[in-house]
mmCIF file as Biopython writes it, N, C-alpha, C and O atoms, coordinates in Angstrom:
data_model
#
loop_
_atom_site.group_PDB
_atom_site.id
_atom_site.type_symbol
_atom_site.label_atom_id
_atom_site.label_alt_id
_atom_site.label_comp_id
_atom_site.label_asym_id
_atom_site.label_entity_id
_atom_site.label_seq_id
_atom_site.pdbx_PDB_ins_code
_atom_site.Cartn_x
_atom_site.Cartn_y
_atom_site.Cartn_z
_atom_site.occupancy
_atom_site.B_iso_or_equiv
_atom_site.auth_seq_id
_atom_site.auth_asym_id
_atom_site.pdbx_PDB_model_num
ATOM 1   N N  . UNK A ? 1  ? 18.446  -9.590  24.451  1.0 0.0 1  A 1 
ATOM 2   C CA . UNK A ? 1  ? 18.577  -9.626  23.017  1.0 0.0 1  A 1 
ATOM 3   C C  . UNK A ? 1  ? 17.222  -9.356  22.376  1.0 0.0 1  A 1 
ATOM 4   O O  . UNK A ? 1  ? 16.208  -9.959  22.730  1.0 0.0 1  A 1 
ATOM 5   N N  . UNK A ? 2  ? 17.240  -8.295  21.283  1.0 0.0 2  A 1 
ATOM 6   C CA . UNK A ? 2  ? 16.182  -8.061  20.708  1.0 0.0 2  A 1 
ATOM 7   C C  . UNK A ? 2  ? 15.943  -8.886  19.100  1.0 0.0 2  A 1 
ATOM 8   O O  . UNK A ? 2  ? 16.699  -8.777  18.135  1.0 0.0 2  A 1 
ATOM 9   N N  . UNK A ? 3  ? 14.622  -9.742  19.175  1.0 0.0 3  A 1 
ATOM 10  C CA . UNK A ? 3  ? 14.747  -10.280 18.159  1.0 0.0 3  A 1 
ATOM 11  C C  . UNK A ? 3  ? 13.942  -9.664  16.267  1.0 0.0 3  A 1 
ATOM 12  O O  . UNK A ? 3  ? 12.754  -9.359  16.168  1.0 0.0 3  A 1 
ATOM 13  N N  . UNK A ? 4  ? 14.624  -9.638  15.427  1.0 0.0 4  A 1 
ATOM 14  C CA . UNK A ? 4  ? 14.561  -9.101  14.554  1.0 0.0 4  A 1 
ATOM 15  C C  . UNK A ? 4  ? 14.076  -9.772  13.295  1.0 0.0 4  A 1 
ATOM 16  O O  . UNK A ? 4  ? 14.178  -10.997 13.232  1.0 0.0 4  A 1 
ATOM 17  N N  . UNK A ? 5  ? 13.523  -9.053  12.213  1.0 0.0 5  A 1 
ATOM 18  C CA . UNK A ? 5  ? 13.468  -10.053 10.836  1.0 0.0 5  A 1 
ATOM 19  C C  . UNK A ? 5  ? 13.924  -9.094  9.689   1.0 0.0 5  A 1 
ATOM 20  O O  . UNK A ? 5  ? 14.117  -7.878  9.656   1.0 0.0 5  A 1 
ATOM 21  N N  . UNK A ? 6  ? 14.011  -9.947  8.897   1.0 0.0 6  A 1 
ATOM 22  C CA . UNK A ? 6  ? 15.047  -9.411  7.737   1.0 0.0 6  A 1 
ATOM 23  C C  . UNK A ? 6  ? 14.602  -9.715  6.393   1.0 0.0 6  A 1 
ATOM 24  O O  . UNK A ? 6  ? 15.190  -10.700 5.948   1.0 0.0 6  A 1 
ATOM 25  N N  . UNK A ? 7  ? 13.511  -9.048  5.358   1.0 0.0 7  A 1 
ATOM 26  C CA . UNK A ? 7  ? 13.349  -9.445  4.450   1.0 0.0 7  A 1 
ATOM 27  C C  . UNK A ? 7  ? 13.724  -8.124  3.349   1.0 0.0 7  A 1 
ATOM 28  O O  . UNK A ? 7  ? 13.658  -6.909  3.536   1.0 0.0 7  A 1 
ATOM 29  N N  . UNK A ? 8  ? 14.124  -8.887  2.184   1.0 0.0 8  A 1 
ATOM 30  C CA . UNK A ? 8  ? 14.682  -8.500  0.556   1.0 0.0 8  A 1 
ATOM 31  C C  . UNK A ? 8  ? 13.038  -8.333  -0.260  1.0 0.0 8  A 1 
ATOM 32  O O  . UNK A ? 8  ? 12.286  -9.169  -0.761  1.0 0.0 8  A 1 
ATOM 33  N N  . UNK A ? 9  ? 12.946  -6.720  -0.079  1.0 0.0 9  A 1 
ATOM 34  C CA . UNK A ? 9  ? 11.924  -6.930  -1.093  1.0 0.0 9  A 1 
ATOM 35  C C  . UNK A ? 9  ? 12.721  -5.418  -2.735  1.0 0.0 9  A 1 
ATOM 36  O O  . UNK A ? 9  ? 13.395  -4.392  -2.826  1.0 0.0 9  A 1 
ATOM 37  N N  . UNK A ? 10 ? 12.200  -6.086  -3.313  1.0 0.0 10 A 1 
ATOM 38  C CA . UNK A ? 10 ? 12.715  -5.369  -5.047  1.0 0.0 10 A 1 
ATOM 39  C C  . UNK A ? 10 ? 11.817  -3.288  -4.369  1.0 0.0 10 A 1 
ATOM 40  O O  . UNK A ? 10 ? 10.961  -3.144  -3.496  1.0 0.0 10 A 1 
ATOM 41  N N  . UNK A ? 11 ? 12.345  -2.408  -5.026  1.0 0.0 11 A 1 
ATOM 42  C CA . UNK A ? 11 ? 11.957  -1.165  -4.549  1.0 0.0 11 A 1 
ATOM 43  C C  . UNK A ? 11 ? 10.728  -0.853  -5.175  1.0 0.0 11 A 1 
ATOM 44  O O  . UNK A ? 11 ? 10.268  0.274   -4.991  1.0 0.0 11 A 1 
ATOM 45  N N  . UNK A ? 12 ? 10.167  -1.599  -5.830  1.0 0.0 12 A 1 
ATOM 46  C CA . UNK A ? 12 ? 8.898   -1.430  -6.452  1.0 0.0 12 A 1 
ATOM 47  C C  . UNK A ? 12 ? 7.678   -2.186  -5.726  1.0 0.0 12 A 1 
ATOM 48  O O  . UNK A ? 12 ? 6.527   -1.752  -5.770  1.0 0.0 12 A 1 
ATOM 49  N N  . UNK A ? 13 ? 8.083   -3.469  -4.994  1.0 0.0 13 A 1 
ATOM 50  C CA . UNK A ? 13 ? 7.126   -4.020  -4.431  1.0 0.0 13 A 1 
ATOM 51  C C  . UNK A ? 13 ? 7.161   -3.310  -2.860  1.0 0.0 13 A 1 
ATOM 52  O O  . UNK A ? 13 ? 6.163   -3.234  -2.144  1.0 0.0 13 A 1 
ATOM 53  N N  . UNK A ? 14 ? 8.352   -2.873  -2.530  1.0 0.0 14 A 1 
ATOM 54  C CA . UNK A ? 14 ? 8.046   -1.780  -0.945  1.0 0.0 14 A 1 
ATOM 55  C C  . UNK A ? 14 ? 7.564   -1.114  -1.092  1.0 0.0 14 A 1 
ATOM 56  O O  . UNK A ? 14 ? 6.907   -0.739  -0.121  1.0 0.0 14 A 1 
ATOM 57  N N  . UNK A ? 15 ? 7.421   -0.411  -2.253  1.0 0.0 15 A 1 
ATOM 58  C CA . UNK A ? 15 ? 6.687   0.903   -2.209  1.0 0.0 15 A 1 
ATOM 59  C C  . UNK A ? 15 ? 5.155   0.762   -2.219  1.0 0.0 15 A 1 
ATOM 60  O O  . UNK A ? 15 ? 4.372   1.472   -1.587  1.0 0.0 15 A 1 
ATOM 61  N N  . UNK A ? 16 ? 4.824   -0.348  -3.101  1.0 0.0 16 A 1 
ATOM 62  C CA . UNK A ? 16 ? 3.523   -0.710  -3.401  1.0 0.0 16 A 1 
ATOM 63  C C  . UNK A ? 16 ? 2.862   -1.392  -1.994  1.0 0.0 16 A 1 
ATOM 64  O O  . UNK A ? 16 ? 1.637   -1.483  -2.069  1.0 0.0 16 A 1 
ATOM 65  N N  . UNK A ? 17 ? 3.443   -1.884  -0.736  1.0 0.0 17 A 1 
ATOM 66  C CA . UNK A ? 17 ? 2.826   -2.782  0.122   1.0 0.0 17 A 1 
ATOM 67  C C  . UNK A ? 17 ? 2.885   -0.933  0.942   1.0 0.0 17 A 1 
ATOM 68  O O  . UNK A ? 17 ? 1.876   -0.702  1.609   1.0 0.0 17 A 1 
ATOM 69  N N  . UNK A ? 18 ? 3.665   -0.061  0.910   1.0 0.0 18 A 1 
ATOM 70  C CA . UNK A ? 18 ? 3.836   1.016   1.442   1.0 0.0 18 A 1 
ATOM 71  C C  . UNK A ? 18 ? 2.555   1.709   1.065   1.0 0.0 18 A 1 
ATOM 72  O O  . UNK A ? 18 ? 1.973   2.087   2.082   1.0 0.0 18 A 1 
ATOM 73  N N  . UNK A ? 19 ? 1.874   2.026   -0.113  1.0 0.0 19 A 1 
ATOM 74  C CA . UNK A ? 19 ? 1.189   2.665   -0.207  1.0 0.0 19 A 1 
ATOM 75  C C  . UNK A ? 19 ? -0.090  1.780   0.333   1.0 0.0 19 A 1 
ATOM 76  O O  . UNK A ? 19 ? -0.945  2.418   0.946   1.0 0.0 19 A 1 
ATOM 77  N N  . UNK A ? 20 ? -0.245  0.708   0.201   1.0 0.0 20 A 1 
ATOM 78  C CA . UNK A ? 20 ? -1.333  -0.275  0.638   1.0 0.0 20 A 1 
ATOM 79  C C  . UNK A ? 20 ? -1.315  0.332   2.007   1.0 0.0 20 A 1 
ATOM 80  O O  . UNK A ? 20 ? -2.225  1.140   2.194   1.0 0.0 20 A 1 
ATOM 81  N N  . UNK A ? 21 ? -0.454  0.125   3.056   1.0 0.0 21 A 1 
ATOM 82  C CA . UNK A ? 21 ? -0.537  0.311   4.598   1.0 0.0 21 A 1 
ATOM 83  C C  . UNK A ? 21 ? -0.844  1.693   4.757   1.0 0.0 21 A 1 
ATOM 84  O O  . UNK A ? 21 ? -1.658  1.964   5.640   1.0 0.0 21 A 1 
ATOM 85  N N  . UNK A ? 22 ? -0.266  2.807   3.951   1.0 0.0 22 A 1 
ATOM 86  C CA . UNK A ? 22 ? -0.868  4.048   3.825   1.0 0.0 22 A 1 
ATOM 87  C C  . UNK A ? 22 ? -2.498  4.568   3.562   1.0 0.0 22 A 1 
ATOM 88  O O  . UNK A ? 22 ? -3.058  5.428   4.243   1.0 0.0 22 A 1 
ATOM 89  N N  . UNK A ? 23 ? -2.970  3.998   2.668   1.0 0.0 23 A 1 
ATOM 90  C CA . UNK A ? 23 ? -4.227  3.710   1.950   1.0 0.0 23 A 1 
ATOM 91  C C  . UNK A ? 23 ? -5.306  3.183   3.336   1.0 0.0 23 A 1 
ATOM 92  O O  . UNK A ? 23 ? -6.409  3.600   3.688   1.0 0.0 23 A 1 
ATOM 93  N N  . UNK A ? 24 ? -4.441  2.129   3.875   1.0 0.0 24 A 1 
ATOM 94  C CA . UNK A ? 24 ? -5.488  0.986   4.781   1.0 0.0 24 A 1 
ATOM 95  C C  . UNK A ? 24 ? -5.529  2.462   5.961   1.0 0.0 24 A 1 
ATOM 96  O O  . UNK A ? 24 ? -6.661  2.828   6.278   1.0 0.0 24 A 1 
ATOM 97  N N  . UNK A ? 25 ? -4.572  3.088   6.440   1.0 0.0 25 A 1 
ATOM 98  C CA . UNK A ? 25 ? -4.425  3.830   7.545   1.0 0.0 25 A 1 
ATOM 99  C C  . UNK A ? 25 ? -5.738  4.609   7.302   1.0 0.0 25 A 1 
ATOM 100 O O  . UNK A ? 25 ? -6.712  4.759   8.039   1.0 0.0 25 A 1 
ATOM 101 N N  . UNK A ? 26 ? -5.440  5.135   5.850   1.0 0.0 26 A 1 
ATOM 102 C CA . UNK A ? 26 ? -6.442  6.565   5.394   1.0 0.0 26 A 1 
ATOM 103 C C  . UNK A ? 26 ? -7.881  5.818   5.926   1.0 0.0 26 A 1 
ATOM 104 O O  . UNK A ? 26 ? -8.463  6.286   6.904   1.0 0.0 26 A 1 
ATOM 105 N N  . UNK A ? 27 ? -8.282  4.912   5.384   1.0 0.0 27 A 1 
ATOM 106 C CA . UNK A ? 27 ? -9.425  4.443   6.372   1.0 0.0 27 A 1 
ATOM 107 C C  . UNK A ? 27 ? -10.019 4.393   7.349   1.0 0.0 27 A 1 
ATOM 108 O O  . UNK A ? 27 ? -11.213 4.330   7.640   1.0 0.0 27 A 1 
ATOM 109 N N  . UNK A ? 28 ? -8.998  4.429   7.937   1.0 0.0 28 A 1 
ATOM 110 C CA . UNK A ? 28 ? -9.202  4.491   9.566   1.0 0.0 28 A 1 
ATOM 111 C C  . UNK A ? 28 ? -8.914  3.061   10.016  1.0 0.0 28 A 1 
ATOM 112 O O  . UNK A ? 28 ? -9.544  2.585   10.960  1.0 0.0 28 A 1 
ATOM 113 N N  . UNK A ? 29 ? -8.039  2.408   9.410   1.0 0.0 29 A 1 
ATOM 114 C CA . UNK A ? 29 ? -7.249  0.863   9.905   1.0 0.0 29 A 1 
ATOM 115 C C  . UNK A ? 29 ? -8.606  0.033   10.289  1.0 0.0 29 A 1 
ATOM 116 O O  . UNK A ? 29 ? -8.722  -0.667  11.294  1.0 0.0 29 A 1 
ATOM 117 N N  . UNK A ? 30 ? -9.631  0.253   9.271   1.0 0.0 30 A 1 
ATOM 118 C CA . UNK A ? 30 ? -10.885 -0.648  8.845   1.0 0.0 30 A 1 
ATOM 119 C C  . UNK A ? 30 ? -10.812 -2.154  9.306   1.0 0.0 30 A 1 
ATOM 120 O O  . UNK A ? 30 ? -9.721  -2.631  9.616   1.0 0.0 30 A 1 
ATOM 121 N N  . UNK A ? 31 ? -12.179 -3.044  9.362   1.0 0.0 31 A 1 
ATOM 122 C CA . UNK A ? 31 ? -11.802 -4.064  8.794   1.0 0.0 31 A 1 
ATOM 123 C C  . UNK A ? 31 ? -11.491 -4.807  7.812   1.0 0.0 31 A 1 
ATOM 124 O O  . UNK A ? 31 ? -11.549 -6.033  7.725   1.0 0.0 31 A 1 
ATOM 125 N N  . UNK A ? 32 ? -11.029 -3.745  6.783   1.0 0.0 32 A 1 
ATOM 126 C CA . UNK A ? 32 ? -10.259 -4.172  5.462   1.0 0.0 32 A 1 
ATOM 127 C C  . UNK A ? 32 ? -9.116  -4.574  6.075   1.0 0.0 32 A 1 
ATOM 128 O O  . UNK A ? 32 ? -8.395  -3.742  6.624   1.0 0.0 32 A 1 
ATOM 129 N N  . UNK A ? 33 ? -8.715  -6.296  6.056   1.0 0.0 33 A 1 
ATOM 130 C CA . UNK A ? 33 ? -7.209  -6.160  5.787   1.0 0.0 33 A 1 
ATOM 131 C C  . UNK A ? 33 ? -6.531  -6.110  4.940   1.0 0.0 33 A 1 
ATOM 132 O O  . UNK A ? 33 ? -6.964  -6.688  3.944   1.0 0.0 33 A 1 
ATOM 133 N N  . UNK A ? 34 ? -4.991  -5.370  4.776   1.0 0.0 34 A 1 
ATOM 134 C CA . UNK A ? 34 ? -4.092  -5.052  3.779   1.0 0.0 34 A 1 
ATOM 135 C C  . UNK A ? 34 ? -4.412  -5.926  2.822   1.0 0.0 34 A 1 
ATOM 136 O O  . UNK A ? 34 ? -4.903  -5.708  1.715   1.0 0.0 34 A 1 
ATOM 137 N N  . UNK A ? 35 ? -4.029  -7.157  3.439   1.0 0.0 35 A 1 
ATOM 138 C CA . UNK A ? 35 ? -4.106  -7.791  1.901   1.0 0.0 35 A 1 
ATOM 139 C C  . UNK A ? 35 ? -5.255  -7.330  1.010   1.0 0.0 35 A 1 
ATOM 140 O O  . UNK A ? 35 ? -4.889  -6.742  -0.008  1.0 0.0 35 A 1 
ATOM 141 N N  . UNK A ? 36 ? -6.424  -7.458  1.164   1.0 0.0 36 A 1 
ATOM 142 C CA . UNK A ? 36 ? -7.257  -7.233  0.388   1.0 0.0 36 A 1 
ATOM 143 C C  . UNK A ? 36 ? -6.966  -6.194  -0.465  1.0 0.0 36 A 1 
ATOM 144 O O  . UNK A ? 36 ? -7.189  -6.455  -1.647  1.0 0.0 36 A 1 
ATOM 145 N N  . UNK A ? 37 ? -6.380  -4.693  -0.143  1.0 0.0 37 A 1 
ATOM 146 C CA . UNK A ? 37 ? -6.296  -3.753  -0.930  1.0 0.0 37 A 1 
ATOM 147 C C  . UNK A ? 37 ? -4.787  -4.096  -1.267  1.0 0.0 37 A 1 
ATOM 148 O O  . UNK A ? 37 ? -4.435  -3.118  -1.927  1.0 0.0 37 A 1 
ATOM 149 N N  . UNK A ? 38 ? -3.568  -5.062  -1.160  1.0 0.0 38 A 1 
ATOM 150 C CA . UNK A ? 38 ? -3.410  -5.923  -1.931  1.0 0.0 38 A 1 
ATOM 151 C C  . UNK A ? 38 ? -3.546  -6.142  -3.146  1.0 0.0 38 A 1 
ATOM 152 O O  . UNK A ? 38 ? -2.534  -6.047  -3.840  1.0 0.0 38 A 1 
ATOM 153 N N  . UNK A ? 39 ? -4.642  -6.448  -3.692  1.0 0.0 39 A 1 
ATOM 154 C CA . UNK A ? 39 ? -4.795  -7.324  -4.845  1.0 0.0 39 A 1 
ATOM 155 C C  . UNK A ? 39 ? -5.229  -6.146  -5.898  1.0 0.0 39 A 1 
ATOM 156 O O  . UNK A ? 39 ? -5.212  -6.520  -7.071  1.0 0.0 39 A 1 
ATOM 157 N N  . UNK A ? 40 ? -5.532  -5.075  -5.722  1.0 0.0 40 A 1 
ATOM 158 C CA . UNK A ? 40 ? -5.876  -3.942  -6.311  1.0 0.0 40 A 1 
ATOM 159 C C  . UNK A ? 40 ? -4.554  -3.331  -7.357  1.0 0.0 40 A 1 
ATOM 160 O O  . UNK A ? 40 ? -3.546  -3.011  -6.728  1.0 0.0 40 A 1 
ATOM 161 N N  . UNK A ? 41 ? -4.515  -3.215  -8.349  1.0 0.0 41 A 1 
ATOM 162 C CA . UNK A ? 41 ? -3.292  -2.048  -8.774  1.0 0.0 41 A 1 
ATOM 163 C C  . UNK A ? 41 ? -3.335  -0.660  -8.388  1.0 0.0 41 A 1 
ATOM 164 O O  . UNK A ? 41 ? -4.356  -0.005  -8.176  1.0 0.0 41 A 1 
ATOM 165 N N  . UNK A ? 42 ? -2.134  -0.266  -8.316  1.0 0.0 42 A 1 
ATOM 166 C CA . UNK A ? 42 ? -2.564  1.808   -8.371  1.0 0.0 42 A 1 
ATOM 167 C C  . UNK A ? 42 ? -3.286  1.815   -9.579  1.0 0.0 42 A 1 
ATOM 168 O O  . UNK A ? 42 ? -3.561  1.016   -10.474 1.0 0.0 42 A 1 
ATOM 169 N N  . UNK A ? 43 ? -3.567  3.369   -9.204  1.0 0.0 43 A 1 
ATOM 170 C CA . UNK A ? 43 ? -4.487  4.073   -10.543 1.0 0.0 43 A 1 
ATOM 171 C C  . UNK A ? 43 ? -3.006  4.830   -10.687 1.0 0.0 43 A 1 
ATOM 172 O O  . UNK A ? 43 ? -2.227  5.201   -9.810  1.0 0.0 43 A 1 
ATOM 173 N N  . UNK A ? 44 ? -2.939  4.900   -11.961 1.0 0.0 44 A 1 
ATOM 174 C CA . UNK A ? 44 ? -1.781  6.523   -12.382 1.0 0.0 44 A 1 
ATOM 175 C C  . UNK A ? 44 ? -2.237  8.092   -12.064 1.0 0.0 44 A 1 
ATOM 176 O O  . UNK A ? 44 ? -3.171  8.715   -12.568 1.0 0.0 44 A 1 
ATOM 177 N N  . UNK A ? 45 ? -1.444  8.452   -11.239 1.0 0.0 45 A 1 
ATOM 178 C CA . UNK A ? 45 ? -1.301  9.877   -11.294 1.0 0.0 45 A 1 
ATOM 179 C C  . UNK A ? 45 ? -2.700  10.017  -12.754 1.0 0.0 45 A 1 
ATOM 180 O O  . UNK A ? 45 ? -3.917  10.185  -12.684 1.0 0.0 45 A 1 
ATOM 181 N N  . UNK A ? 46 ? -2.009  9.895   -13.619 1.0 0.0 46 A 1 
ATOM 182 C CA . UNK A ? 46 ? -2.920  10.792  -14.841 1.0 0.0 46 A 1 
ATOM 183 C C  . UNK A ? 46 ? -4.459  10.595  -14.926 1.0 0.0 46 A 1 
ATOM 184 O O  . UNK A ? 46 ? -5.203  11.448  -15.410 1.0 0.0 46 A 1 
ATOM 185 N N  . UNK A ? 47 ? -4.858  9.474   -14.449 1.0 0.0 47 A 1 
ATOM 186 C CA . UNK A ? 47 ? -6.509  9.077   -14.391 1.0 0.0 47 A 1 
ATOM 187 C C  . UNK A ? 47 ? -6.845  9.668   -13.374 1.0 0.0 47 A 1 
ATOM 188 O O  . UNK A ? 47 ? -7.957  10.183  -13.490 1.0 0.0 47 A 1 
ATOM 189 N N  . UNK A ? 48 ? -6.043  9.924   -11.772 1.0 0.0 48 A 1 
ATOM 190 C CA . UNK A ? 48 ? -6.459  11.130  -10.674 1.0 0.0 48 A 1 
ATOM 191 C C  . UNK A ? 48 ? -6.665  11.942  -11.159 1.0 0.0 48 A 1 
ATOM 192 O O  . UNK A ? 48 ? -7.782  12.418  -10.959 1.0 0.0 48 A 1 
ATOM 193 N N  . UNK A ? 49 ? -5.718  12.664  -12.140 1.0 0.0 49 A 1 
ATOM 194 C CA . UNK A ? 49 ? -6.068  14.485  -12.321 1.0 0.0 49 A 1 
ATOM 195 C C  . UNK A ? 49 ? -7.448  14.525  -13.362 1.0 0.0 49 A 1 
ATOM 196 O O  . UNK A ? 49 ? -8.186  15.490  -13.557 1.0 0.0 49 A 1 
ATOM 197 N N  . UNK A ? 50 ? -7.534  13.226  -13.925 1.0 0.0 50 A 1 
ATOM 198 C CA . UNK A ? 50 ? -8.761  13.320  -15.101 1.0 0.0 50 A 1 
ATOM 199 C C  . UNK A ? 50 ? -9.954  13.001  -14.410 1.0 0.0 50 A 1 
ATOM 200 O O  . UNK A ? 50 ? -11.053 12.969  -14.963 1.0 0.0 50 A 1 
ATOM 201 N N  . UNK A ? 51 ? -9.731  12.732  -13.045 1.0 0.0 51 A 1 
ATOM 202 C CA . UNK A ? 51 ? -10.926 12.345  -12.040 1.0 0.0 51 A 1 
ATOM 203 C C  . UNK A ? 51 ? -11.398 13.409  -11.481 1.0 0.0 51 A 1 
ATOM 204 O O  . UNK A ? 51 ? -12.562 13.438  -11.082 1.0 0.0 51 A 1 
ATOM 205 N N  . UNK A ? 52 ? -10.579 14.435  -11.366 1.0 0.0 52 A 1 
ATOM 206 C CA . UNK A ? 52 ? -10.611 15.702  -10.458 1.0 0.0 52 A 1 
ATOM 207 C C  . UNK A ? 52 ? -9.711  15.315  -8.776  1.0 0.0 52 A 1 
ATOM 208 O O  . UNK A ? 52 ? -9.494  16.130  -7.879  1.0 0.0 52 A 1 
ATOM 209 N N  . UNK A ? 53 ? -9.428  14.198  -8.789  1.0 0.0 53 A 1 
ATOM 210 C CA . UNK A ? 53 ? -8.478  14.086  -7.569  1.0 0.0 53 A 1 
ATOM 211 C C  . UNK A ? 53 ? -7.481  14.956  -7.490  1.0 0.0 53 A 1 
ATOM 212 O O  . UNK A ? 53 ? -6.697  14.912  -6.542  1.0 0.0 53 A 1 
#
């Protein structure tokens, strides 16, 4: 038997812990842990393109 877990998260907070684990990867899976970048908000699309990103 393979054991499993099962959590309810709202589609706005998956996406956001999604881009965190994405973000942490781009690093090179640092000793930043997730959480830390965590506590950060996104930037909007629109402040990237006004950044030159």
């Amino acid at each position: 038997m393979t054991a499993s877990i099962t959590v309810n998260l709202s589609d706005a907070l998956y996406e956001r812990r999604l881009r965190v684990l994405a973000a942490w990867w781009c690093l090179g899976s640092s000793a930043l842990e997730p959480q830390l970048l965590m506590q950060y908000e996104p930037v909007p699309p629109a402040h990237l393109r006004l950044a030159g990103l």
